[in-house]
N, C-alpha and C positions, 0 to 999 in steps of 0.2 A: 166781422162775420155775423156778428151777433143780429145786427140791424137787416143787414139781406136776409137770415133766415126767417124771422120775423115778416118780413114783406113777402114772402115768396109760399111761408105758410099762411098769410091771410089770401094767398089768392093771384097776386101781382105778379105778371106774366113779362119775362121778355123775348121779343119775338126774333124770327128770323126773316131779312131779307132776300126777297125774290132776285138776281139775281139784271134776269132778262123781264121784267114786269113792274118796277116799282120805279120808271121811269123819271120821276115827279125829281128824284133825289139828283138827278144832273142837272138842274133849276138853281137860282136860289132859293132858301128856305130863311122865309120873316121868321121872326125871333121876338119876344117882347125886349129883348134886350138888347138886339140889334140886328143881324142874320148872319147866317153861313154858307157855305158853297165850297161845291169838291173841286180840288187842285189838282187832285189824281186819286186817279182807279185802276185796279186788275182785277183780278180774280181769290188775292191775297190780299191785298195792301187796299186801305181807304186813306186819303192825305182829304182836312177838311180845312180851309182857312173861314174864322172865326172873327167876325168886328163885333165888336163890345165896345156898347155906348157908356157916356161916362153920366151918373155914379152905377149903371146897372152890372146886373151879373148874372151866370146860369145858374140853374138848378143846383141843389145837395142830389148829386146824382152816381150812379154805379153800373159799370160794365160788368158781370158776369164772366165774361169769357174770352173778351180783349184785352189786351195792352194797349195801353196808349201813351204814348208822346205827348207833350207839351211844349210847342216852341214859341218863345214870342221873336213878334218884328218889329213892332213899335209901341209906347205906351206904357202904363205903370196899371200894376197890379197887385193880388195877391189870391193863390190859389190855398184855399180850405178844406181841410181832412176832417175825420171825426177826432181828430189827436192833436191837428196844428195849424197854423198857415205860414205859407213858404212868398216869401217876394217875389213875384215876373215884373221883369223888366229886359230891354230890346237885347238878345242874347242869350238869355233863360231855357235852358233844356231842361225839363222835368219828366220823368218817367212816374208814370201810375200804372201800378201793377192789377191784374184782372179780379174784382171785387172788391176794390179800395173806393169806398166813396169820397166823391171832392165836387169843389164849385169853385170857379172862377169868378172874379169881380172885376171893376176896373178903379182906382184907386186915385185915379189922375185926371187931367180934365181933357184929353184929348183920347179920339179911339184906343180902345185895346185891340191889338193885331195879334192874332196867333194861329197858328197852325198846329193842328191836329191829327197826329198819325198815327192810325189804326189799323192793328192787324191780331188775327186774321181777319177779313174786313165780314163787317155786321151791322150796319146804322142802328140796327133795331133792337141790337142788346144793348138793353138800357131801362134799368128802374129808375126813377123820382122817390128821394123820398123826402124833399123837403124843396118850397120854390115861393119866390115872391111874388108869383103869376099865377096860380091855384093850379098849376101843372102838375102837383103832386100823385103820386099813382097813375099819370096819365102818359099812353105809350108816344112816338117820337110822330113828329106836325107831317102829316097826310098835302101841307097846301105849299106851292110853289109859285116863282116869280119867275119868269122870262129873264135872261142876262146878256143881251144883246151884243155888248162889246168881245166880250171872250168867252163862248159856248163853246161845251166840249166837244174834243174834235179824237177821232180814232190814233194810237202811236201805229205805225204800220210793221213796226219791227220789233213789237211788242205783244203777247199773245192777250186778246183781249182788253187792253187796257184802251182809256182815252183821259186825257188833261185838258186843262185850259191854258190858254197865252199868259194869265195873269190876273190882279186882283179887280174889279168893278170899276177901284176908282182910279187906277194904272200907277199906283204906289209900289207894286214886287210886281215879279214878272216869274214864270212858271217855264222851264227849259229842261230836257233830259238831257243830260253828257257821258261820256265815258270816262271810267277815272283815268285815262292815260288825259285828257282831253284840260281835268281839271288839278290832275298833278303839274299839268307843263302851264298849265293857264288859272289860276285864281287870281279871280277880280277882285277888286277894290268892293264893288259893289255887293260883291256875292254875300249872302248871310247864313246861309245851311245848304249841306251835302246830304241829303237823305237816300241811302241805299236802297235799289229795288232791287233785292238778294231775298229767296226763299229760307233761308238760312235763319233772318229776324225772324219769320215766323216759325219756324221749326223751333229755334231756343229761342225764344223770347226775349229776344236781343238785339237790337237795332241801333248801330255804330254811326249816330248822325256826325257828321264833321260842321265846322266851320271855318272862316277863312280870316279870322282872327289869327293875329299872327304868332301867337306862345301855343295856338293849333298844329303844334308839328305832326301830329297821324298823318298819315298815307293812305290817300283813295285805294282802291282794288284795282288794279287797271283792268282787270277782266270783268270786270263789275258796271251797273249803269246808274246813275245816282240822279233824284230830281234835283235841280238847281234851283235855290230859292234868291233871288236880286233885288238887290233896291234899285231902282228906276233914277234916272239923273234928272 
């Protein structure tokens, strides 16, 4: 707390996302250390999937007013606190609470994959305050790439939301289910169950599953979870 108050009394703003105007953010977004791109959106929920090139990493950076997830998919890492660092590697569910600053690296010699899920959603809450890229104090990248294989497409039984098919290079694959759908059916392939229940963001608490098998929780069957897959 000590570090955000500090940044926030010299001056360093985090902002708020437009909603229906900051369009740029369903693109990909270059990165100096690799890029990212949204898996899924509503009006609550931001799901971002994250490739981190090897040896780089993000920002010493800080949400304000989100929680956020950590999932990895594939690849070795290690995520950075002002207190620690914690090992990611393919399975890794980490929770960062809203004001905790951290940065992820990639540790390994092959991509770091991870997934990103934010809520309530904000791309734009976000200080810098430390970066290997002179991004420090500087608020969240204005420039996008076109993503031609899996551009976001509207859910139609969803209010406002839209996802993609899967990731660029068609390594996971992106699918809504229902958990009666995922209680009678978990894949082999499957790697996370992320609940789209306003409930996470009301308490701040977000019941990811997995399909590991010493994973005995029970989906919600009235519930609709995004389906994270590894591809064959």
């Amino acid at each position: 707390m000590k570090e955000l108050n500090r940044l926030v009394m010299n001056g360093i703003r985090p902002f708020n996302e437009q909603f229906d105007e900051d369009s740029h953010l369903n693109e990909v977004i270059p990165k100096p250390w690799g890029y990212e791109y949204r898996a899924y959106v509503d009006d609550f929920f931001d799901f971002w999937a994250l490739h981190v090139n090897a040896p780089h990493g993000t920002s010493m950076h800080v949400h304000p007013r989100k929680l956020t997830y950590l999932l990895c998919l594939a690849g070795q890492g290690v995520t950075s606190t002002l207190s620690g660092d914690v090992k990611v590697e393919a399975g890794t569910i980490l929770r960062i609470a809203p004001g905790a600053f951290h940065s992820t690296r990639n540790t390994g010699d092959e991509p770091l994959e991870l997934i990103e899920v934010e809520a309530p959603r904000n791309k734009f809450d976000l200080i810098r305050l430390s970066d290997d890229y002179n991004r420090a104090g500087t608020s969240y990248e204005s420039v996008s790439l076109q993503e031609p294989e899996h551009p976001m497409r509207r859910v139609p039984y969803l209010p406002h939301a839209r996802m993609r098919g899967g990731t660029p290079d068609g390594r996971f694959l992106f699918d809504i289910r229902t958990g009666t759908d995922i209680f009678y059916r978990r894949r082999p392939a499957d790697v996370f169950y992320i609940p789209l229940c306003l409930s996470g963001v009301v308490h701040s608490h977000v019941e990811i599953l997995t399909s590991l098998p010493e994973d005995d929780r029970r989906p919600q069957v009235d519930k609709f979870y995004l389906s994270v897959t590894r591809k064959h």
